[in-house]
N, C-alpha and C positions, 0 to 999 in steps of 0.2 A: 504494500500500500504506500503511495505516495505521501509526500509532505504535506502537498495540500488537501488531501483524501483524508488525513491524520486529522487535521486543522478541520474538517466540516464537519468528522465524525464526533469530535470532542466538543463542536457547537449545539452539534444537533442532541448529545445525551445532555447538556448543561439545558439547554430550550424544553427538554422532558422532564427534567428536573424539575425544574418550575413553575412547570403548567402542572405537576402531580404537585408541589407545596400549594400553590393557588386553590388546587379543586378540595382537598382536604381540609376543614374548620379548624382554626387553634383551639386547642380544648380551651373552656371555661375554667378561668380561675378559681382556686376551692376559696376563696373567701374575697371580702369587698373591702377598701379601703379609702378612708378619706379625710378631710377634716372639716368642723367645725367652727364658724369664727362669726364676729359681730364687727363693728365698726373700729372695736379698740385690738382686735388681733383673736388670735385662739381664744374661744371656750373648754374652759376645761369644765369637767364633772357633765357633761350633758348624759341627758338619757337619749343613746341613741339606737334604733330598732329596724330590722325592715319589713317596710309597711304592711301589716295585715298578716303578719307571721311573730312568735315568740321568740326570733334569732336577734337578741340586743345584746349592747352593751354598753360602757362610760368611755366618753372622750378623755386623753391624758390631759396632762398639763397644757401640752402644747394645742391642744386640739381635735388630736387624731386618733381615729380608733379603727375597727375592725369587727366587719363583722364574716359571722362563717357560720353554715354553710352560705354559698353565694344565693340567690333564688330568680331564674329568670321572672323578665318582669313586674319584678318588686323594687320598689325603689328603697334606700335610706331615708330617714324622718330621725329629726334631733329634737329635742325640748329642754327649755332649763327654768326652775323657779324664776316669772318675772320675763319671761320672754313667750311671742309664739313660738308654736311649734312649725321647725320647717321641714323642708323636702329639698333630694337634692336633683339635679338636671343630668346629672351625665351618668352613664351608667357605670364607666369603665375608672373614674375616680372623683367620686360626687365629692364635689364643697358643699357645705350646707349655713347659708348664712340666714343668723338670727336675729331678728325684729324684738325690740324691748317693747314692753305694753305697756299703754299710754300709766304715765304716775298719777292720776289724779281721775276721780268719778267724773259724768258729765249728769248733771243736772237736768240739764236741758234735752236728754237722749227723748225719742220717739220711741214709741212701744212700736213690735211687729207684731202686726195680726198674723195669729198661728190659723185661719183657717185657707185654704184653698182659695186664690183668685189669679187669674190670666194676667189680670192687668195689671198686679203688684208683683214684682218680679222676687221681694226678698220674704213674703209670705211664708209660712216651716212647711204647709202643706202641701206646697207646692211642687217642693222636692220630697219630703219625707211623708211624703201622703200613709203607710204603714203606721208608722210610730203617731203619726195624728190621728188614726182610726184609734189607737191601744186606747192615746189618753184622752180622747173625745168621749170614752165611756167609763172614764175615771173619776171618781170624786174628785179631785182639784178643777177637771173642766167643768165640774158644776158648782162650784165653792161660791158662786157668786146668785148664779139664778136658779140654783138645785131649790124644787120649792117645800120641801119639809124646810129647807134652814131658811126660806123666806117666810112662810109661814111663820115660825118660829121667832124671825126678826119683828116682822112686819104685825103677828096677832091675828093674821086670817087664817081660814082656813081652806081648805085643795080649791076649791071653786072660788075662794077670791073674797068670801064673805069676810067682813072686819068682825075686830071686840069677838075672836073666837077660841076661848080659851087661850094660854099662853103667847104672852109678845113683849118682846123686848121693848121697843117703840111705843108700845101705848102702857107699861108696866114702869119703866126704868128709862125714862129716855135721854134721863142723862146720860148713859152707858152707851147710845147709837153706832159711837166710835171705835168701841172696842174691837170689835169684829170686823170691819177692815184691813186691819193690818197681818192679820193671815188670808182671809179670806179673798182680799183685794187687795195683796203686795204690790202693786204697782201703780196703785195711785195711792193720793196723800189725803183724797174727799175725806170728809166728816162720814156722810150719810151713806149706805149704799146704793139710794133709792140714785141717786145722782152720777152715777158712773156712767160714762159713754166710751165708744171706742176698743181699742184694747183691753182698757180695764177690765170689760166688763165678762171678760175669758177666764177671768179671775189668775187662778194660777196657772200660768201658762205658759209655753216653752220660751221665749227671748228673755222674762224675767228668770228664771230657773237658772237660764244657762248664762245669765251674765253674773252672778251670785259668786263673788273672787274668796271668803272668807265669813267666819265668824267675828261676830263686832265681840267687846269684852262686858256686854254687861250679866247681870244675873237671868240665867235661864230660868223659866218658870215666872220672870218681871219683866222681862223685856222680850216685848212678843212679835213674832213676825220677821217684819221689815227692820223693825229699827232695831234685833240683833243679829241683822247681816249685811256686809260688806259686802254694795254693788262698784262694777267696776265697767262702766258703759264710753264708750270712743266719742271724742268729735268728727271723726272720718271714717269711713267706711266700718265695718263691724269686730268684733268681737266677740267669740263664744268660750266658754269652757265648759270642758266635758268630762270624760272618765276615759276616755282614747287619748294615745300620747302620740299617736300618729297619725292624726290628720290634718294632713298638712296643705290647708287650702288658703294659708295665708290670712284667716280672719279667725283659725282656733288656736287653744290653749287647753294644757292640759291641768286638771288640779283634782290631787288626791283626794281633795273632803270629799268628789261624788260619789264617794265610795266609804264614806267614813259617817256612822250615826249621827253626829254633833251636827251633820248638815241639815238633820231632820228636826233636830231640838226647838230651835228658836219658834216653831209652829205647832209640836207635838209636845210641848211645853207649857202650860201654863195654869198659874192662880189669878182668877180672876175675880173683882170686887171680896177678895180676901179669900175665897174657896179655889179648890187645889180641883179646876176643871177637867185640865186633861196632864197626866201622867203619863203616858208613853215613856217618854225617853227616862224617865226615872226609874220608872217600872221594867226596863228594859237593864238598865244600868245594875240592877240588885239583879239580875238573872244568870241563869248559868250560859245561856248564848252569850253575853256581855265576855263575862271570863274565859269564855274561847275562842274571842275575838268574833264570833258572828254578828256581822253590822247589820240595818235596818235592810239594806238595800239588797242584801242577798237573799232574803227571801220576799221583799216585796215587788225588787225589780226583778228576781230572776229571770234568766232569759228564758224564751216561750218553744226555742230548739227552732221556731219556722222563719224567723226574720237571717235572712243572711248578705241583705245589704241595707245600707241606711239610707241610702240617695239611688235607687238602680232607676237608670240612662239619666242622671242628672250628675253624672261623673264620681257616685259610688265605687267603693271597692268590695267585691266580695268578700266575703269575711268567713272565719270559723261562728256557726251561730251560736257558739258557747258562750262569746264573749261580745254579743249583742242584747241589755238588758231590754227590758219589759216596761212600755210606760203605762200601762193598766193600772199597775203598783197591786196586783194578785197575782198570784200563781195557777193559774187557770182561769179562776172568779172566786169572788168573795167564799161563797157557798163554798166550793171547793173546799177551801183552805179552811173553814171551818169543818166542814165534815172529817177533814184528816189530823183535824185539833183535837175533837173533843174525842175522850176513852171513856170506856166505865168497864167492870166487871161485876158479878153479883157472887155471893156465896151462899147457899141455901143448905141450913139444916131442918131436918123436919124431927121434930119430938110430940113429946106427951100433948104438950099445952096447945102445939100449932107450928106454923113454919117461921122463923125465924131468917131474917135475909141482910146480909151485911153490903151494903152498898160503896162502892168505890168510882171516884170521879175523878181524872184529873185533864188536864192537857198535854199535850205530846206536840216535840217540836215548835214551837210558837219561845217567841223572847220574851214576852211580857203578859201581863193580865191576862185575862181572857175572859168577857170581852174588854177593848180596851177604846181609847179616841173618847167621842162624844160620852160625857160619866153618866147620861138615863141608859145605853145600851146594859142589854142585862140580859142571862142566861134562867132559863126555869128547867129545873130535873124534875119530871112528872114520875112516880113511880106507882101501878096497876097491878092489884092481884084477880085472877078470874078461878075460877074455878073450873070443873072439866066442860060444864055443858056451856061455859062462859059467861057466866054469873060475876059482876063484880064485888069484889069483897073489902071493907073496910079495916085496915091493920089497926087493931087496940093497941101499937104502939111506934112512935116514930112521928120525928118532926110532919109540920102543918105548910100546906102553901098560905101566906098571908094573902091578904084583899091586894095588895098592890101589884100580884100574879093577875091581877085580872077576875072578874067573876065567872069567867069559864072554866078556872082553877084553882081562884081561893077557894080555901077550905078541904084542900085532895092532899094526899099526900106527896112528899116530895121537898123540893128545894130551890130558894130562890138564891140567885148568886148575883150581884147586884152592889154598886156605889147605891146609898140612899141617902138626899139630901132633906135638910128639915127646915122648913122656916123659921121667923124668930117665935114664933107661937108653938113651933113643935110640929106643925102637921107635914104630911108627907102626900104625895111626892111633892116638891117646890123644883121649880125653874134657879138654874143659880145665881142668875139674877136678883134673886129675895131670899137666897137658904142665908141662914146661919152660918159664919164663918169655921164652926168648929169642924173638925174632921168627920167624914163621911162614913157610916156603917161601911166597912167594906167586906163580903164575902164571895167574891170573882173566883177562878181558879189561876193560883200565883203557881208559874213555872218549881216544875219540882217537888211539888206538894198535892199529895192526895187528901182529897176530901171526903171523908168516910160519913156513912150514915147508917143507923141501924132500924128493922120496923120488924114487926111480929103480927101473923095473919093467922086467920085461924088454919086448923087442918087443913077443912076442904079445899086449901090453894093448891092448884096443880101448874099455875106458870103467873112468870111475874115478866109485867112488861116495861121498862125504860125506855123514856123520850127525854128527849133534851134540844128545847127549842131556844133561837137566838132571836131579838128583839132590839130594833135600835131605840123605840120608845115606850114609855108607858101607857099599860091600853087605853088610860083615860084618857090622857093626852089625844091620844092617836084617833081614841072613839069622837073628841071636841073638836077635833081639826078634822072629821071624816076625812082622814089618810084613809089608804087603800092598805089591804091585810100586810102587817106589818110582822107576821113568822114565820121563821123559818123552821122548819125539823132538820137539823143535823146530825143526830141521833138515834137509833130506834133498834132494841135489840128484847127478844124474847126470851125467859130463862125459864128450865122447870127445873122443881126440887126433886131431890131423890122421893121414891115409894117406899 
């Protein structure tokens, strides 16, 4: 072979060579690399993650971190106390530069209406039309015109009728105010009768999620709004969430959504000197407390079907494990009660008659039960029948009192129940007018069984347990003609031995 024959053949293997590197992909590097910086240089300590996957870690000193495994198509996201959270642009070694949030509330912010409209481009429904279906059927999206608690305020009753039994307004109307500032955190009105706009959404997502902090005053006196720390932009927006990677440039990430004390300032409080709602207290002396179970993992759990927050509105799909719940139940109310309440019975049968030891408690739940509004109240009905189903009367064993209602005082059984007194002593009272002293209380408290004992005669061949849930008192409920107001969460047959 020639010289020049040499010289073609050694072009032509170098020209195959290259066309075989070219057609061949470089493998993907096993991990991602990059750094972190603001205006003044590196960030160090960020939290940084790639988006929509558990693969995080901390920025060094100088800025720079690593994450592994790599994940096509998932970008890097950083966040630091005090900054949003960003995102980075290049795949192959992302800068991620971070925005400090604004120092200072704005007064003057505009509420976003959370419900669905074309023509308002930053509406929540708009994109998170899902999560506006959960809490659209949530007690907060009725906190304001849910009408038991107008009623309630207002003194009418379901049809509109005035001077109907219990009312804030025409009882105590110095008090008008009170009730706003959980009810209607977003505005500052006196009355509620006077709310327009946003407000009247009551608690509703743009206030929720601009919430930076808890203010420092006494939980249980300082209710609402005025013990939390808003943190609203004069430009463009601002969100904080419980996601530390969403990085659309208008969020932030902040631990409280995930921590009880976010729920206190509302789930908290004495009001006109009586200890109205106890939640977070009652939560606090429980055994979930000291194993760190927060409010929000069982009220937000996630519902397992939501797996993006914004899908085609530039959502990321996500693991739906870590997509919570804005219903605030774990299926529905009902639910979560039916999987609350236990009992067992023990039945001996002797000489004298059947003897039956009663056992109550709760399962699961962090606090009271039931707990929120203090008229909610549980009643344990307990029936002996005999074989042909004859009801029979136990000669011994607690009495349902009159305030069970007339369909139940006088039956045997148990009321479990806050009961407030006015200053005259009568029962039930609005707490509006009760007596400041402390409440009868006999609820079911986390961890504690509540036992009962009753004695029937022989001929009992089966006893039956119900245990109904109740947000008000019948008379209440019978004055305002509310619609049936129980629930059965309960119902279980027992027979004694022959």
């Amino acid at each position: 072979m020639g010289w020049a024959s040499r010289v073609a053949l050694t072009l032509f293997v170098a020209m195959l060579g290259a066309m075989t590197l070219l057609a061949l992909p470089d493998p993907a590097p096993s991990c991602l690399e990059g750094r972190v910086f603001d205006d003044g240089g590196g960030v160090p300590g960020t939290h940084v993650r790639l988006q929509g996957t558990s693969i995080c870690s901390r920025s060094d000193g100088r800025g720079r971190f690593r994450l592994s495994p790599r994940v096509a198509g998932r970008r890097a996201t950083a966040w630091k106390e005090g900054y949003f959270i960003g995102g980075s642009d290049s795949p192959s070694f992302p800068s991620i530069r971070l925005k400090p949030l604004p120092s200072t509330d704005n007064s003057e912010y505009e509420w976003v209406d959370p419900s669905p409209n074309a023509a308002e481009s930053q509406n929540c429904a708009n994109c998170h039309a899902e999560i506006y279906r959960e809490w659209s059927s949530s007690g907060h999206a009725r906190s304001v015109e849910g009408r038991h608690f107008r009623n309630l305020y207002e003194g009418t009753d379901w049809h509109g009728k005035p001077d109907a039994g219990w009312g804030l307004l025409t009882e105590y109307p110095d008090g008008a105010g009170v009730c706003a500032s959980c009810h209607a955190p977003a505005t500052e009105a006196f009355d509620l009768r006077q709310l327009r706009g946003a407000a009247m959404s009551g608690v509703h997502c743009d206030y929720c999620h601009k919430v930076e902090g808890v203010a420092d005053g006494q939980l249980g006196l300082s209710h609402g709004r005025f013990n939390l720390r808003l943190l609203r932009p004069k430009e463009g927006q601002l969100f904080f969430g419980s996601l530390d990677d969403v990085a659309r440039g208008e969020d932030s990430y902040s631990p409280l959504y995930r921590d009880s004390r976010y729920c206190a300032s509302c789930h908290e409080g004495i009001v006109f000197g009586v200890h109205v709602y106890s939640t977070f207290s009652e939560w606090q002396a429980s055994p979930s407390a000291r194993q760190g179970v927060q409010c929000q993992d069982c009220h937000m759990k996630p519902s397992g079907r939501m797996t993006n927050l914004a899908p085609g509105h530039g959502g990321l799909d996500r693991d739906p494990r870590t997509l919570h719940n804005h219903r605030f139940f774990d299926g529905s109310q009902e639910a979560m009660l039916r999987r609350a309440v236990k009992a067992t019975v023990e039945l001996e049968r002797g000489e004298t008659g059947v003897r039956a030891c009663v056992r109550l408690w709760s399962e699961g739940v962090g606090h009271s039960l039931p707990t929120g509004f203090i008229d909610r109240h549980l009643v344990l009905s307990v029936e002996g029948f005999t074989s042909d189903g004859r009801a029979l009367q136990p000669f011994e064993g607690p009495i349902l009192p009159s305030l069970a209602g007339e369909k139940l005082a006088g039956r045997p059984g148990r009321l479990l129940a806050r009961v407030l007194k006015d200053m005259e002593g009568r029962t039930p009272a609005p707490f509006w007018l009760a007596a400041p002293e402390p409440p009868l209380d006999t609820r079911l408290v986390p961890g504690r069984v509540e036992e009962s004992h009753f004695a029937y005669p022989r001929p009992m061949t089966r006893l039956r347990l119900r245990v109904w849930y109740r947000r008000f008192w019948p008379e209440v409920a019978r004055r305002k003609r509310w619609p049936n107001d129980e629930t059965l969460v309960f119902e279980q047959v027992f027979s004694p031995p022959l």
